[in-house]
DSSP file (Angstrom, degrees, kcal/mol; ACC not computed):
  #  RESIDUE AA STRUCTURE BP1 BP2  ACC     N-H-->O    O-->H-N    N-H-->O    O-->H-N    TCO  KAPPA ALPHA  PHI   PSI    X-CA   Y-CA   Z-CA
    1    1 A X    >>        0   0    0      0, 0.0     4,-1.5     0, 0.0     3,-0.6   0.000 360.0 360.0 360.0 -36.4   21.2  -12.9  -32.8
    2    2 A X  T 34  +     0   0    0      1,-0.3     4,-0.4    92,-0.3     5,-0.1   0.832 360.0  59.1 -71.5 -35.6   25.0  -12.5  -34.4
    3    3 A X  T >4 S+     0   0    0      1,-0.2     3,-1.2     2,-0.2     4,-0.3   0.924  99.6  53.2 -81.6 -11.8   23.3  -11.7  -37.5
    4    4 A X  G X> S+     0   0    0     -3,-0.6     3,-6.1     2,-0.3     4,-3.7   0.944 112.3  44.7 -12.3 -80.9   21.5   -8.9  -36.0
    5    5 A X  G 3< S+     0   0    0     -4,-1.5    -1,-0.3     1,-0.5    -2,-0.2   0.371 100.4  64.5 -66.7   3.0   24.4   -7.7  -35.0
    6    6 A X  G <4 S+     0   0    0     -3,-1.2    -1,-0.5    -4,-0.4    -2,-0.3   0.614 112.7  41.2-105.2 -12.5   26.1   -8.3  -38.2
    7    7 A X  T <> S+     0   0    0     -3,-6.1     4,-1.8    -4,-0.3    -2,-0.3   0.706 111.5  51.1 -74.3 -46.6   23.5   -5.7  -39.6
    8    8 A X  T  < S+     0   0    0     -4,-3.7     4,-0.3     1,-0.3    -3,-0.2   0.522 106.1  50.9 -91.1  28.5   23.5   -3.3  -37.2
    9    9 A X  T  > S+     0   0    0     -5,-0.3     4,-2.2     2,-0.1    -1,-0.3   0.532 113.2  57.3-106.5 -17.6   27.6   -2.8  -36.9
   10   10 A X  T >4 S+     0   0    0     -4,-0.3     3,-0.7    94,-0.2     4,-0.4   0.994 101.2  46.6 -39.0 -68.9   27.0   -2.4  -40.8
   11   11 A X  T >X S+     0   0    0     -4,-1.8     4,-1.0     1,-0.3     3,-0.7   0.607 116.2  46.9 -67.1 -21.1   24.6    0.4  -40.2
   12   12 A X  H 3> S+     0   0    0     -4,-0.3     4,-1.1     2,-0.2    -1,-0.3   0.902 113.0  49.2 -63.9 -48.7   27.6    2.2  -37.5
   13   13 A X  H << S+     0   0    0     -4,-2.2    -2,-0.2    -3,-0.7    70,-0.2   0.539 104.3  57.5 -73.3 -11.9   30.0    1.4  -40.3
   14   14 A X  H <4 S+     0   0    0     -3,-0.7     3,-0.2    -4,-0.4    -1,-0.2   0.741 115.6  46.9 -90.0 -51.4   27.0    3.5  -43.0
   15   15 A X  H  < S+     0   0    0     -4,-1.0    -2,-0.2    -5,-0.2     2,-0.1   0.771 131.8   6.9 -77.0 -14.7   27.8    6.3  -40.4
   16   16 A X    >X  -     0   0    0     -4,-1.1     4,-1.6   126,-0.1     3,-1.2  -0.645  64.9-152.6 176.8 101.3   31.5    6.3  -40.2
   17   17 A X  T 34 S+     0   0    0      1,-0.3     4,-0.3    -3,-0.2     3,-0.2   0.719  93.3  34.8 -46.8 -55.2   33.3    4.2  -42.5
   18   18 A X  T 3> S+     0   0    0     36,-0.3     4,-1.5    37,-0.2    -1,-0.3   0.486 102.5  69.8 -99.2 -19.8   36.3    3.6  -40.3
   19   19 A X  H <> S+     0   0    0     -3,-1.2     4,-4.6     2,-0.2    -2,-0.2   0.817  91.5  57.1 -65.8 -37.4   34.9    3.5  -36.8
   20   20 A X  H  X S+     0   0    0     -4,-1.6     4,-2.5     1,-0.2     5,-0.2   0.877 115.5  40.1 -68.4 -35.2   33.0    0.2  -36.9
   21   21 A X  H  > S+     0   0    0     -4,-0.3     4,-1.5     2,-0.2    -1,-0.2   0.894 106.9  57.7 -73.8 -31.7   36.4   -1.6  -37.9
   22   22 A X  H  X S+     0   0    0     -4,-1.5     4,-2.8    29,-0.2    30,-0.2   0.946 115.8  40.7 -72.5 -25.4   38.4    0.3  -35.6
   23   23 A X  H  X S+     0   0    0     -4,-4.6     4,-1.0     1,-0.2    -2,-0.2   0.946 112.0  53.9 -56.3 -29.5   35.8   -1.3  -32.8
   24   24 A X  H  X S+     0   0    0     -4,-2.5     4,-1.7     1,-0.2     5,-0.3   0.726 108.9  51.1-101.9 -20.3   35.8   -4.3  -34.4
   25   25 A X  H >X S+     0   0    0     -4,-1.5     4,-2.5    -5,-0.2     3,-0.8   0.977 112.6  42.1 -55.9 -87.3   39.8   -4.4  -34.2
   26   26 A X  H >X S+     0   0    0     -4,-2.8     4,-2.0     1,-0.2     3,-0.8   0.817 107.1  59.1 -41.7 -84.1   40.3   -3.7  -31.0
   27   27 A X  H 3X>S+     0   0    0     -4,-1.0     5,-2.6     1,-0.3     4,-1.4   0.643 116.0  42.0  -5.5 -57.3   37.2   -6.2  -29.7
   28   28 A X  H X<5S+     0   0    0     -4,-1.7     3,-2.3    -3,-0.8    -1,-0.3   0.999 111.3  59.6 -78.2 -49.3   39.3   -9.0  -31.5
   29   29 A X  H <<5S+     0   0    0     -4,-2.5    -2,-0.2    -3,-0.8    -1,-0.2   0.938 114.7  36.3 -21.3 -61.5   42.8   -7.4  -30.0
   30   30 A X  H 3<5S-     0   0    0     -4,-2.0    -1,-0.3    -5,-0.3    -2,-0.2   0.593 124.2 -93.4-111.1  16.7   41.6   -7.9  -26.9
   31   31 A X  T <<5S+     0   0    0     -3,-2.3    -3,-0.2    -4,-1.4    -1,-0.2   0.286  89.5 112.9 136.5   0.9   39.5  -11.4  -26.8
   32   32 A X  S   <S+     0   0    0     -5,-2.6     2,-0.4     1,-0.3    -4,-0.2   0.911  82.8  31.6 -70.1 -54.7   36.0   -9.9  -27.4
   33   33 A X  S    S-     0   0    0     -6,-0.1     2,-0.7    -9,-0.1    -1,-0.3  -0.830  76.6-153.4 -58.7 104.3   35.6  -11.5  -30.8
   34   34 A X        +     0   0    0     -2,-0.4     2,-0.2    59,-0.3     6,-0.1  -0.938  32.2 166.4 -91.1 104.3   37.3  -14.9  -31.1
   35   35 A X        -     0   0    0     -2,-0.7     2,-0.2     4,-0.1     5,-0.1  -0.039  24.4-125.7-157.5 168.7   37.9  -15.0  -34.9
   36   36 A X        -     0   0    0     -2,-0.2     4,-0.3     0, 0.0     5,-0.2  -0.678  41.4 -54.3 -66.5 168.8   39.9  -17.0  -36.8
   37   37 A X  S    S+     0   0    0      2,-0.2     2,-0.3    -2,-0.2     0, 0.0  -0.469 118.7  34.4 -77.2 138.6   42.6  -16.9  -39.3
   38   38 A X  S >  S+     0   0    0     -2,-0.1     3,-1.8    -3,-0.0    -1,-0.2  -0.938 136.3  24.8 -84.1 -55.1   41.6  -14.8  -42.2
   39   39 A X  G >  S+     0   0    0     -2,-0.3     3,-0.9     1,-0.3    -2,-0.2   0.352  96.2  78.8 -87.6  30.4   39.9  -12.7  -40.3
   40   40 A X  G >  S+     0   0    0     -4,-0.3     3,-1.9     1,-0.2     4,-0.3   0.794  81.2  86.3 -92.8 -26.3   41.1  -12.8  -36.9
   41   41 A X  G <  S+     0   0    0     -3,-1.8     6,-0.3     1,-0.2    -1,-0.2   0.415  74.3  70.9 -46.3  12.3   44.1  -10.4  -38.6
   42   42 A X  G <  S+     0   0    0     -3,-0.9    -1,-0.2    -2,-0.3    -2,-0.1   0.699  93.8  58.7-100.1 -17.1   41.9   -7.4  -37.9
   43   43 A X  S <  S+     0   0    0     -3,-1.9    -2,-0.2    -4,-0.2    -1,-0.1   0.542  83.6  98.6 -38.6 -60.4   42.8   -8.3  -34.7
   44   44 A X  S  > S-     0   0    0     -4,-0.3     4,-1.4     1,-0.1   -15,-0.2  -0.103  87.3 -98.5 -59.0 165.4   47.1   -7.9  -34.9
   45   45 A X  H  > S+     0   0    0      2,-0.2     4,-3.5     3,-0.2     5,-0.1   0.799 119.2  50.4 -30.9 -68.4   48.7   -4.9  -33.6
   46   46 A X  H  > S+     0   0    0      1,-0.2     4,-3.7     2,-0.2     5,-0.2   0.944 106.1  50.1 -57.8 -59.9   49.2   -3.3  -37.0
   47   47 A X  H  >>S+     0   0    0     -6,-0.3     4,-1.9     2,-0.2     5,-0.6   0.876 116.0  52.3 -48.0 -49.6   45.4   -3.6  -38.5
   48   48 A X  I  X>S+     0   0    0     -4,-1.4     4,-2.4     1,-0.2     5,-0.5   0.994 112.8  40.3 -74.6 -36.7   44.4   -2.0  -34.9
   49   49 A X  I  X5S+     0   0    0     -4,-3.5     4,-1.9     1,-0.2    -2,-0.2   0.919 115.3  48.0 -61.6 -41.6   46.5    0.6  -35.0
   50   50 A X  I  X5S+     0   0    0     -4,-3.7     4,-0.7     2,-0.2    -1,-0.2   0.658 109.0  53.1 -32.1 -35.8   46.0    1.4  -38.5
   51   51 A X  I >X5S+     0   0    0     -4,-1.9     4,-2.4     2,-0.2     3,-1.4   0.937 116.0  52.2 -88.3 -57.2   41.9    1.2  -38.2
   52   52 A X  I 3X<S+     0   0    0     -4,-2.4     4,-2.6    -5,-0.6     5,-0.3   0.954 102.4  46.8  -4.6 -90.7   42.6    3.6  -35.5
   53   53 A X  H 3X<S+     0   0    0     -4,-1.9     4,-1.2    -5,-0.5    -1,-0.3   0.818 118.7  44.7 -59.0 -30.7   44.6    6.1  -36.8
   54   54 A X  H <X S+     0   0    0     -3,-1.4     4,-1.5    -4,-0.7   -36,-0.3   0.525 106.0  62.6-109.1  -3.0   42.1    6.3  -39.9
   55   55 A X  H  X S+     0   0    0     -4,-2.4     4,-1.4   -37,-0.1    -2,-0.2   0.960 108.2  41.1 -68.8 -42.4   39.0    6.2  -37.5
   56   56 A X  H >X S+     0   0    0     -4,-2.6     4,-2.1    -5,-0.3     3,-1.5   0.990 113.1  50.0 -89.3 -63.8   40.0    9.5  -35.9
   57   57 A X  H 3X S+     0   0    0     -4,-1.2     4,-2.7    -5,-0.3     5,-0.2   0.790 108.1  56.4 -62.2 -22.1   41.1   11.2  -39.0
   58   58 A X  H 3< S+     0   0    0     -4,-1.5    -1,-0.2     2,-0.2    -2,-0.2   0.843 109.8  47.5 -19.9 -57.7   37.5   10.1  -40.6
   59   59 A X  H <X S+     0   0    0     -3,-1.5     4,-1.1    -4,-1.4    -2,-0.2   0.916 114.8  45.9 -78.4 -34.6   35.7   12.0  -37.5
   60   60 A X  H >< S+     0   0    0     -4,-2.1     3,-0.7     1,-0.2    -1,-0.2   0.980 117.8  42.4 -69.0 -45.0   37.9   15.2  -38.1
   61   61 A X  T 3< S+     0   0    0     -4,-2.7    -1,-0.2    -5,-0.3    -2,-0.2   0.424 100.8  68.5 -71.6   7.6   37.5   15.2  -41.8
   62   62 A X  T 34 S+     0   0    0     -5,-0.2    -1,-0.2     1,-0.2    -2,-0.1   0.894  97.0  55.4 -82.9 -44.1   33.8   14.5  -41.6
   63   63 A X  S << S+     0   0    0     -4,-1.1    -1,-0.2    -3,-0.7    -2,-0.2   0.582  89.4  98.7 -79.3   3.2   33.3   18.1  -40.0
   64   64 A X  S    S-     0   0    0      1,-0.1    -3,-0.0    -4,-0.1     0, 0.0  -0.486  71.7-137.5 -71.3 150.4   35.2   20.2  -43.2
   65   65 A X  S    S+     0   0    0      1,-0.1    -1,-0.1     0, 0.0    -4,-0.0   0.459  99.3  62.3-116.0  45.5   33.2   21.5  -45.3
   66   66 A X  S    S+     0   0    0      2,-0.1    -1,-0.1    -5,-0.0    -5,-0.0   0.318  75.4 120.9 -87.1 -19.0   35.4   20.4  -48.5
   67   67 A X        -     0   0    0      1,-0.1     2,-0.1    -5,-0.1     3,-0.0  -0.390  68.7-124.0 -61.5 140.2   34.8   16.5  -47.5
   68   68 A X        -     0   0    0      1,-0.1     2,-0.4     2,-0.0    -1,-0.1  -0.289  39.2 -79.4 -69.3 147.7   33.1   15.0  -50.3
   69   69 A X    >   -     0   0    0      1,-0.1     3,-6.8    -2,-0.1     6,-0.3  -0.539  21.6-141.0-102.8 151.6   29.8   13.2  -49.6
   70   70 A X  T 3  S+     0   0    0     -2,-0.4     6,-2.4     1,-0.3     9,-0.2   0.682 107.8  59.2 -57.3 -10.7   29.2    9.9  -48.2
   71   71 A X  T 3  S+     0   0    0      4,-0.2    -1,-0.3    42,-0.1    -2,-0.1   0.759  90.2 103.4 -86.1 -26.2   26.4    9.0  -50.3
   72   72 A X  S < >S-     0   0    0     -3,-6.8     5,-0.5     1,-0.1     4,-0.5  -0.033  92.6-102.9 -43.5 142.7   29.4    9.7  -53.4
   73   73 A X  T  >5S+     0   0    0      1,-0.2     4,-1.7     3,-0.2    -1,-0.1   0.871 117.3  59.7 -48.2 -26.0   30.9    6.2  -54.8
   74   74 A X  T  45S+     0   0    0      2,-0.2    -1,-0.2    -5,-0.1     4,-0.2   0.933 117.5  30.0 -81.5 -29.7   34.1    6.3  -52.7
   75   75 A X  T >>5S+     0   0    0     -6,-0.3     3,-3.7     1,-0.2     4,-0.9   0.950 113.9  53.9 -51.9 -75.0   32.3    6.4  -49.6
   76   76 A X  H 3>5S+     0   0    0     -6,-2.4     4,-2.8    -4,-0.5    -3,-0.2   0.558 115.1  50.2 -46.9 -31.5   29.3    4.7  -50.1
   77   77 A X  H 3X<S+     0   0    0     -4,-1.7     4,-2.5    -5,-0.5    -1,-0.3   0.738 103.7  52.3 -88.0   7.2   31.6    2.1  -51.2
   78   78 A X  H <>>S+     0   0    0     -3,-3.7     4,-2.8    -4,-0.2     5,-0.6   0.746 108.4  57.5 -86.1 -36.1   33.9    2.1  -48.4
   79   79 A X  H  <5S+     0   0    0     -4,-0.9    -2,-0.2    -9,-0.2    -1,-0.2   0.851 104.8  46.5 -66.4 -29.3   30.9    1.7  -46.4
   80   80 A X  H  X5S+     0   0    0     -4,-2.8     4,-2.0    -5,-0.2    29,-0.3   0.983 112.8  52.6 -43.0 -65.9   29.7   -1.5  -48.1
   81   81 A X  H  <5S+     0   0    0     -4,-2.5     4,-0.4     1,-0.2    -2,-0.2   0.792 118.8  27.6 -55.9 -46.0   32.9   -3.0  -47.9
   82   82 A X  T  X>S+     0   0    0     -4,-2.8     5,-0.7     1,-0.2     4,-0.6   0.708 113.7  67.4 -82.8 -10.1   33.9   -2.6  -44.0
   83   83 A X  H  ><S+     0   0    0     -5,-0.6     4,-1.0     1,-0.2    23,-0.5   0.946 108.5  33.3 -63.4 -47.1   30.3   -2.6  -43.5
   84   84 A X  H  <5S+     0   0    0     -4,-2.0    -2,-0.2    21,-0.4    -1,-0.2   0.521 116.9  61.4 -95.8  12.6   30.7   -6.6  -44.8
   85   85 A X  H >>5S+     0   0    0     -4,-0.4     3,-1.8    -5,-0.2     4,-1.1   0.729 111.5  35.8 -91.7 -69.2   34.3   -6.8  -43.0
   86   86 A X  H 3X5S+     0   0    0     -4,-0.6     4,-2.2     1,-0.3     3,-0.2   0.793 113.9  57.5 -77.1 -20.1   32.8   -6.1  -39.7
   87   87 A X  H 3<<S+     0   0    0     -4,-1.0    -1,-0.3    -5,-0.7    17,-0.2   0.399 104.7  53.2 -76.7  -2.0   29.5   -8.1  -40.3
   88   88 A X  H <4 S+     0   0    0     -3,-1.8     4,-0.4    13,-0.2    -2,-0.2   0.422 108.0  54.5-100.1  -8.1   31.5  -11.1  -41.0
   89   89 A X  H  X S+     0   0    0     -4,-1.1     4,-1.7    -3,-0.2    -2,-0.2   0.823 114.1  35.0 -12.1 -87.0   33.2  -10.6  -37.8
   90   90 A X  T  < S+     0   0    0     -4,-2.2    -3,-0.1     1,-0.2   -85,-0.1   0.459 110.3  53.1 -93.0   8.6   30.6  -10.4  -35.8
   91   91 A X  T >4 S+     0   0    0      2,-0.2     3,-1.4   -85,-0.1     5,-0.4   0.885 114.7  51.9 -99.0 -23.5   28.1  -12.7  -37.1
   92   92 A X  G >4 S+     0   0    0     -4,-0.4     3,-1.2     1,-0.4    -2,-0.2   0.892 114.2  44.5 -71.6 -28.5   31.5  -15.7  -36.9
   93   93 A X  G 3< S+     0   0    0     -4,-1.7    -1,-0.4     1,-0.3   -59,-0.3   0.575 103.5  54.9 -65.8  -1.4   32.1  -14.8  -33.6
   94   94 A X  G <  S-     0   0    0     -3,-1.4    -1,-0.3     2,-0.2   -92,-0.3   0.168 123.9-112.9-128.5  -2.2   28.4  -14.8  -32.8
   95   95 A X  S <  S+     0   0    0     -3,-1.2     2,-0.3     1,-0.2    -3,-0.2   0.996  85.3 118.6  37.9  80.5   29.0  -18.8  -34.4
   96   96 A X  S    S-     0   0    0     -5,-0.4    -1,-0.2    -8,-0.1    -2,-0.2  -0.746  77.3 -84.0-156.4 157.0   26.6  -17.6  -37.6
   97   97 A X     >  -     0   0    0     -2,-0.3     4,-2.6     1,-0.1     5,-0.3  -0.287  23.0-127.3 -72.8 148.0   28.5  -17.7  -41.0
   98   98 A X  H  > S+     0   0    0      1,-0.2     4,-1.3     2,-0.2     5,-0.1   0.900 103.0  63.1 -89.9 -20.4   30.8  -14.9  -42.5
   99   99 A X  H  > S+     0   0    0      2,-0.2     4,-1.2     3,-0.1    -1,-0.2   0.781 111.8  28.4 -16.8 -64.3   28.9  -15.0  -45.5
  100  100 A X  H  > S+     0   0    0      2,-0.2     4,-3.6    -3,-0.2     5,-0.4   0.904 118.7  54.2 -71.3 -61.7   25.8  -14.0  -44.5
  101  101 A X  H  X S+     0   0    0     -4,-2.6     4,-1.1     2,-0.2    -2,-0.2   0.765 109.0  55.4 -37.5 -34.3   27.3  -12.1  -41.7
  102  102 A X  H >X S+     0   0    0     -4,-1.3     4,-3.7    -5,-0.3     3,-1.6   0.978 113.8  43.2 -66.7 -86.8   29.5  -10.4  -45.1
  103  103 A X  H 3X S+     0   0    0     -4,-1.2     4,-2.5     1,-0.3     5,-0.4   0.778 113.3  44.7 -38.9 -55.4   26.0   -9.5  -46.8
  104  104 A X  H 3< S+     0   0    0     -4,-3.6     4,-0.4     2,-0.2    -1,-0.3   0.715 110.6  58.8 -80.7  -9.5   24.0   -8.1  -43.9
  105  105 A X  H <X S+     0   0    0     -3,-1.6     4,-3.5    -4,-1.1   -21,-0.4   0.880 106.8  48.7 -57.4 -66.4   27.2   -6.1  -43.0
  106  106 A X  H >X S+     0   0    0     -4,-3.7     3,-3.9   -23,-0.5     4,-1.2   0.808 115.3  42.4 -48.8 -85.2   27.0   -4.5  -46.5
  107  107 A X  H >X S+     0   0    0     -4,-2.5     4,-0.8     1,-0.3     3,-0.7   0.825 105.6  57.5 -62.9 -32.1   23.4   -3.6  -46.3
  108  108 A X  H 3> S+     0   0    0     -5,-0.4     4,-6.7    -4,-0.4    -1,-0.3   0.953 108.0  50.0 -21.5 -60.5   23.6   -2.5  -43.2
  109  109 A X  H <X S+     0   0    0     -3,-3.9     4,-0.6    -4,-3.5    -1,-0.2   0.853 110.9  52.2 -42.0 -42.0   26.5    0.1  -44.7
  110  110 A X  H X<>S+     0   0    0     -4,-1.2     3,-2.8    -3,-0.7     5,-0.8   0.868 110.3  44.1 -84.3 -85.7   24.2    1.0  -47.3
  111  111 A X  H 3X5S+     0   0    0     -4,-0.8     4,-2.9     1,-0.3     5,-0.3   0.818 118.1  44.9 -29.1 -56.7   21.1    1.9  -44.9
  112  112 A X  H 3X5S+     0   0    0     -4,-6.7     4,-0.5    -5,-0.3    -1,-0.3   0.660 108.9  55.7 -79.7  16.9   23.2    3.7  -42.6
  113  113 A X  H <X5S+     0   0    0     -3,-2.8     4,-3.3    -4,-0.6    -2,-0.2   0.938 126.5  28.2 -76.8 -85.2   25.3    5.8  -45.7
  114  114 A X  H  >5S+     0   0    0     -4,-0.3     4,-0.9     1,-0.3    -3,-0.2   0.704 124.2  44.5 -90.0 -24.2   21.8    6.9  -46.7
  115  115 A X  H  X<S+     0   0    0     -4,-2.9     4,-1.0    -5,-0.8    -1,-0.3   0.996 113.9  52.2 -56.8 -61.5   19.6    6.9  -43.3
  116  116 A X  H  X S+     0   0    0     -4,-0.5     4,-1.3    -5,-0.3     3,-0.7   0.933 112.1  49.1 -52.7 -48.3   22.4    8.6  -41.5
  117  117 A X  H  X S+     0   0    0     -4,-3.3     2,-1.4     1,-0.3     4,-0.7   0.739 114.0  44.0 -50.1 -96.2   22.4   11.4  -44.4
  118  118 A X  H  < S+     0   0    0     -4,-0.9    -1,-0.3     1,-0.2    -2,-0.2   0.088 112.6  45.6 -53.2  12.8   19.1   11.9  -44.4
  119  119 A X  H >X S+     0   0    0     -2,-1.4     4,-5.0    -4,-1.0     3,-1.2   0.777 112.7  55.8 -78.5 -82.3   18.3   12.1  -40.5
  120  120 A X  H >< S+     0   0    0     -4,-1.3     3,-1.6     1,-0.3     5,-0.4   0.786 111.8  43.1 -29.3 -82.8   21.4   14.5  -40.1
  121  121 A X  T 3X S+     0   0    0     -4,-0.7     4,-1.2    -5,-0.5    -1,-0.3   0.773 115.3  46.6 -40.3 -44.3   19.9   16.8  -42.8
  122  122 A X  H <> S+     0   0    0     -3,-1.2     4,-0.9    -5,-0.2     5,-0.3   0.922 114.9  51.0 -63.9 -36.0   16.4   16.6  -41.4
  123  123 A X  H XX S+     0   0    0     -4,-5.0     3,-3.3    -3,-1.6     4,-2.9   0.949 108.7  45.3 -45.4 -64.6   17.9   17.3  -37.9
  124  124 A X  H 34 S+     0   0    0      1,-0.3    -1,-0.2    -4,-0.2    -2,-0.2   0.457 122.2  39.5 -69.5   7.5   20.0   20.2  -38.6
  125  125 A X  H 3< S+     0   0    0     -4,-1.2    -1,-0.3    -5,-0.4    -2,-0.2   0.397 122.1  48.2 -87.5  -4.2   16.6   21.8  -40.7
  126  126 A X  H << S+     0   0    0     -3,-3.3    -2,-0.2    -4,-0.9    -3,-0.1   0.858 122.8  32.0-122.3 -85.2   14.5   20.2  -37.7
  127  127 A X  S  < S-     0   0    0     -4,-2.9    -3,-0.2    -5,-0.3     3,-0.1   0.280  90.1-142.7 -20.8 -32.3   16.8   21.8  -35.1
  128  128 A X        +     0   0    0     -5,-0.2     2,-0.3     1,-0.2    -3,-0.1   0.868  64.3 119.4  14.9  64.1   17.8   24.9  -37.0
  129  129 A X  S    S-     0   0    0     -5,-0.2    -1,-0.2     1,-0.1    -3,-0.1  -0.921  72.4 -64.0-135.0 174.4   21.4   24.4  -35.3
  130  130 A X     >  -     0   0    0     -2,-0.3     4,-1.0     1,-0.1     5,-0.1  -0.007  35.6-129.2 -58.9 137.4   25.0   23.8  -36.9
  131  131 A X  H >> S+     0   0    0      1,-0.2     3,-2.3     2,-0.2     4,-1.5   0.949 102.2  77.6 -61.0 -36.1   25.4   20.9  -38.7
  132  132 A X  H >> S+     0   0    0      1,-0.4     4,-1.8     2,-0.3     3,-1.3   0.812  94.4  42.8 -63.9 -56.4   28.4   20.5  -36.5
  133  133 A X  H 3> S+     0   0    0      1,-0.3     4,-1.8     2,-0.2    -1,-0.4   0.832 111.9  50.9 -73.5 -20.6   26.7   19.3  -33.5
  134  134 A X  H <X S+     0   0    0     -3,-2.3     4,-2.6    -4,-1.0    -1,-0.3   0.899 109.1  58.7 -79.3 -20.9   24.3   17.0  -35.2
  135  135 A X  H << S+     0   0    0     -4,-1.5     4,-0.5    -3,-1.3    -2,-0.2   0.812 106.1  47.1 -74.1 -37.6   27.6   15.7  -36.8
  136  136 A X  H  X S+     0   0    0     -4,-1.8     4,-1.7     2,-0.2    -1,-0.3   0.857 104.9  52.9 -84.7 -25.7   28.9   14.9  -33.5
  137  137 A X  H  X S+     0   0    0     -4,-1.8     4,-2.2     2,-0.3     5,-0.2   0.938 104.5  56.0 -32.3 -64.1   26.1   13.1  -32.1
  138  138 A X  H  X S+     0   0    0     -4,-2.6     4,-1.7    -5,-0.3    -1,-0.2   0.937 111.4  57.0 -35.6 -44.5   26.4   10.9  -35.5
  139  139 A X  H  > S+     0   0    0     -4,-0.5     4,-1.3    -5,-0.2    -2,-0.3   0.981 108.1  39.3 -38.7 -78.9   30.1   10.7  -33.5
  140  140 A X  H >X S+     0   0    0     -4,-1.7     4,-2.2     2,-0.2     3,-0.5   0.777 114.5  53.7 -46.2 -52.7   28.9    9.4  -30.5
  141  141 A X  H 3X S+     0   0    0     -4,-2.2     4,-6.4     1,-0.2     5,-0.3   0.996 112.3  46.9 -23.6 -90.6   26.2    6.9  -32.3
  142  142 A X  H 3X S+     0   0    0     -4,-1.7     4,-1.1    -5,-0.2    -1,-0.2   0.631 115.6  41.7 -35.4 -35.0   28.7    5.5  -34.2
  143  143 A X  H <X S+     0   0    0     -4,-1.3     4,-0.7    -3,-0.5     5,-0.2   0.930 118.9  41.9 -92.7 -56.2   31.1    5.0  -31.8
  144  144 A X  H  X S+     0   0    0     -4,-2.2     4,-2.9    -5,-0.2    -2,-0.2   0.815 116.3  51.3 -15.0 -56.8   28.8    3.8  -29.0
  145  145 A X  H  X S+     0   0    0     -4,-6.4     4,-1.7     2,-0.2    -3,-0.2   0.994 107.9  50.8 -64.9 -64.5   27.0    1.7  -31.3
  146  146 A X  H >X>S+     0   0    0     -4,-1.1     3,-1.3    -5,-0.3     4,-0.8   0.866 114.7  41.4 -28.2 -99.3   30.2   -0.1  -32.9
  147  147 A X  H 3X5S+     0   0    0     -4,-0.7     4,-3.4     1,-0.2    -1,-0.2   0.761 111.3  54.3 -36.4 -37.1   31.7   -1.1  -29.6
  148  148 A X  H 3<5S+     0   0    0     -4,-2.9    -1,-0.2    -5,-0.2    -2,-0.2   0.939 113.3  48.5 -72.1 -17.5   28.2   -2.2  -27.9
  149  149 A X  H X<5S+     0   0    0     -4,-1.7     3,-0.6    -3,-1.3    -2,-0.2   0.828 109.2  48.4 -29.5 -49.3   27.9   -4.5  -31.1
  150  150 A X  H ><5S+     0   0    0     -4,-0.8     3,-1.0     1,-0.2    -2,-0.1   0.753 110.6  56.4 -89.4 -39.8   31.4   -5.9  -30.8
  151  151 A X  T 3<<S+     0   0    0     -4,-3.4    -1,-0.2    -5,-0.6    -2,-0.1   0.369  83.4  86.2 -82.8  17.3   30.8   -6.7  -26.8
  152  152 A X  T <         0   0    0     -3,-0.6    -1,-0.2     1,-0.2    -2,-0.1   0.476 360.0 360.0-101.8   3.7   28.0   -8.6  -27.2
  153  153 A X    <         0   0    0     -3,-1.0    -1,-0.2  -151,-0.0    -2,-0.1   0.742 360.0 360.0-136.7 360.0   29.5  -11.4  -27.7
């Protein structure tokens, strides 16, 4: 079951690069996820505030419409990466290896980089409304999803 869950906080982390880490910060901050040292440092004071502070400015810059797109190499790879930071999280708290956990994080990242694109676009053609609201729903998802991933264990 932790590796599950080491895919699907990828696929949160495929929607919003910074959110799945900032859950996955707090959740160790405050006991959810019992880590160890290397990674139980996502954990400290600094790393939560930081993942914070760059979650929320993620979700504001997500709605210009100058932001570069995620499916571009600096996301998509930003997505891999916390995508296999927070899947190695939770699949070592889940007592599963961070290895694995590392790997099904990443693809996770990569399926929701390119699912999440292409759903959004289908919505707001589906929908014929502002991308903005499908954008925040992606908000909500993402954040919702992260932290019930992170409590589960």
């Amino acid at each position: 079951m932790p590796l599950l869950f080491a895919f699907l906080i990828g696929i949160f982390a495929g929607l919003r690069s910074l959110t799945a880490p900032a859950a996955t910060a707090w959740a160790a901050h405050l006991g959810w996820l019992k880590l160890e040292r290397p990674l139980s440092l996502i954990g400290s004071v600094p790393a939560v505030a930081a993942f914070t502070l760059f979650a929320v400015v993620e979700l504001v810059m997500d709605k210009l419409p100058n932001t570069g797109a995620r499916t571009a190499p600096p996301g998509l790879i930003a997505r891999i990466v916390m995508g296999g930071l927070t899947g190695a999280c939770v699949a070592v708290a889940g007592g599963a290896g961070a290895a694995l956990g590392a790997v099904l994080g990443a693809v996770g990242g990569v399926v929701g980089c390119f699912g999440g694109y292409h759903l959004r676009r289908r919505l707001v053609s589906a929908l014929g409304c502002p991308d903005i609201y499908i954008a925040l729903l992606e908000d909500l998802v993402a954040i919702g999803g992260s932290l019930w991933a992170v409590s589960r264990f």
